[in-house]
C-alpha positions as CSV (number, residue, x, y, z in Angstrom):
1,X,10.4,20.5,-48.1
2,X,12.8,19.4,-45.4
3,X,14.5,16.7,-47.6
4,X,15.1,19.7,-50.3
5,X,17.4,21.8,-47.9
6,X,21.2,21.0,-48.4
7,X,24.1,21.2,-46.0
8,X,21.6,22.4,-43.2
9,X,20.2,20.7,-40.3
10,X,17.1,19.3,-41.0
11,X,15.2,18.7,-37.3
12,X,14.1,22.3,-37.5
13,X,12.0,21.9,-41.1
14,X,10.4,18.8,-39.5
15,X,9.4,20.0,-36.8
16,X,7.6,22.9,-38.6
17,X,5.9,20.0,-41.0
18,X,4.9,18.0,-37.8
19,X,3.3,21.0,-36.4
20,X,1.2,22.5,-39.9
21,X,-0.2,18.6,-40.1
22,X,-1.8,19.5,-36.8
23,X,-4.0,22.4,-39.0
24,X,-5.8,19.9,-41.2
25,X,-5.9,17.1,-38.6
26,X,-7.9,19.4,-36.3
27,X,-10.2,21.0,-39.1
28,X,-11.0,16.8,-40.1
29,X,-11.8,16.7,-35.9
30,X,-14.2,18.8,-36.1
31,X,-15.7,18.2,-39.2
32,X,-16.6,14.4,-37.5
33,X,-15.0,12.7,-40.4
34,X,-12.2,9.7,-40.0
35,X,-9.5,11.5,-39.3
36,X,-7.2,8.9,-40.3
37,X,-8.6,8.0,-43.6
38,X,-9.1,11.9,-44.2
39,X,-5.1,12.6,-43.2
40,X,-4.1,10.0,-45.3
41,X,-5.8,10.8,-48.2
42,X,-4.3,14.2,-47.9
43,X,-0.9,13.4,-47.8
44,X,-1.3,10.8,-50.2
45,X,-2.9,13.7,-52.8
46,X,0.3,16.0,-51.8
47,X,2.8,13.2,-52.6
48,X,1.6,12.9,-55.8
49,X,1.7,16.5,-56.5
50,X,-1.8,16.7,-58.0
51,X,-2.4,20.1,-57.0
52,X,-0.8,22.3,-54.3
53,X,-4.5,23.5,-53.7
54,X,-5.8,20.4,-52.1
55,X,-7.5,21.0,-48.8
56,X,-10.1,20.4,-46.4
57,X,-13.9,22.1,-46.7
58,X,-14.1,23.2,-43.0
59,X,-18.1,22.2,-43.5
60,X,-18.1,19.0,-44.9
61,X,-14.9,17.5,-44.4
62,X,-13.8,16.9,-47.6
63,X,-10.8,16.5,-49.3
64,X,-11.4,19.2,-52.3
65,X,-9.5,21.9,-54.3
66,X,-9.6,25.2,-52.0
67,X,-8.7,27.7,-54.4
68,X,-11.1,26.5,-56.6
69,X,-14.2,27.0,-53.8
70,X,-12.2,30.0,-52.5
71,X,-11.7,29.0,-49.1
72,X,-8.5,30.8,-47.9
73,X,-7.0,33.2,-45.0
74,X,-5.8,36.9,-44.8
75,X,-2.3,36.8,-45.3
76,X,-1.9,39.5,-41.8
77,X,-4.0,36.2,-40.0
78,X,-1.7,33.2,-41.2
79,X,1.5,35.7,-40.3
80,X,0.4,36.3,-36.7
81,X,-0.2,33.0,-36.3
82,X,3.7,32.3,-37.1
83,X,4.8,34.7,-35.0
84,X,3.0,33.9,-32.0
85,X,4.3,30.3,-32.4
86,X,7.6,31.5,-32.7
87,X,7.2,33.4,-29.8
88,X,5.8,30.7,-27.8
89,X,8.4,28.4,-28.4
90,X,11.3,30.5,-27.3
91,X,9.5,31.3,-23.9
92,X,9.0,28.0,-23.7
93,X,12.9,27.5,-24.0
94,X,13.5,30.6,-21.5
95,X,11.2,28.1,-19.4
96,X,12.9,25.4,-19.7
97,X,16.4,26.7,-19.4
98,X,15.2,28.2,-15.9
99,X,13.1,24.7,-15.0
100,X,16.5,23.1,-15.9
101,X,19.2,25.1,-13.6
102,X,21.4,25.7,-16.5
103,X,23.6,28.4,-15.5
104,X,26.0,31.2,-17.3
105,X,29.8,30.5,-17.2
106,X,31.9,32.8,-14.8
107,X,34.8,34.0,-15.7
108,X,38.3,33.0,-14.3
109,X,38.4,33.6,-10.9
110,X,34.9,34.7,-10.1
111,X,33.6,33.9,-6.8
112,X,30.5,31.4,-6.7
113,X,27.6,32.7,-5.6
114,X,26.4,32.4,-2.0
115,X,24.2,29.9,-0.8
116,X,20.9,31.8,-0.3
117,X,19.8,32.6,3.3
118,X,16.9,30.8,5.0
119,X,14.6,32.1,7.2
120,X,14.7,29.7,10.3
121,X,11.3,30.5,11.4
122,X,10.7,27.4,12.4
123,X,7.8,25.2,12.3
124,X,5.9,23.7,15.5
125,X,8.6,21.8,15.9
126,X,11.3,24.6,15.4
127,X,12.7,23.1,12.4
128,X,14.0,25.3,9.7
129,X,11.4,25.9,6.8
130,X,13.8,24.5,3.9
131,X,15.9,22.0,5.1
132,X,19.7,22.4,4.8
């Protein structure tokens, strides 16, 4: 899908494949079959285009056709899931933009903020708490 999309960048659409092979990687884990041989079998079926159906039986392992045994999820199920990812990420980014110290710009001729105040309570020694 990613290499369809045209004059767009395309980190985003990979990033979104990386994370749905993590669906049938996990479903082979527990199943207890090789996961490498059962991943790359997968892909290998969904390169060739065979059938858009191809899947994993969540009781045996294997690679079969999952419309065909009617193995599927609720619509309302698959779009939580989404949203809760998405939502997840961008906290994680509020996180990280915190973690990171990035601050706003001030306008023209705004006055930094002061350095906050620490309590000098000091310690057995009567050092300050947070060193200056």
């Amino acid at each position: 899908m990613a290499t369809r999309v045209l004059m767009v960048k395309l980190w985003p659409y990979e990033a979104a494949a990386i994370a749905f092979e993590a669906i049938p990687r996990t479903l082979a884990q527990n199943c207890g079959v090789n996961v490498i041989r059962t991943m790359t079998a997968l892909q290998g079926k969904h390169a060739n285009g065979e059938n858009a159906w191809i899947g994993i039986d969540g009781n045996t392992g294997v690679i079969t056709d999952v419309k065909e045994k009617k193995i599927g999820d609720a619509y309302n199920v698959k779009a939580q899931t989404f949203k809760t990812a998405i939502e997840a990420a961008c906290l994680l980014l509020r996180i990280d933009d915190i973690v990171s110290g990035v601050k706003k710009k001030q306008p023209p001729g705004a006055k930094a903020p002061s350095k906050p105040q620490v309590e000098t309570e000091g310690d057995a020694d009567n050092e300050p708490i947070i060193p200056e």
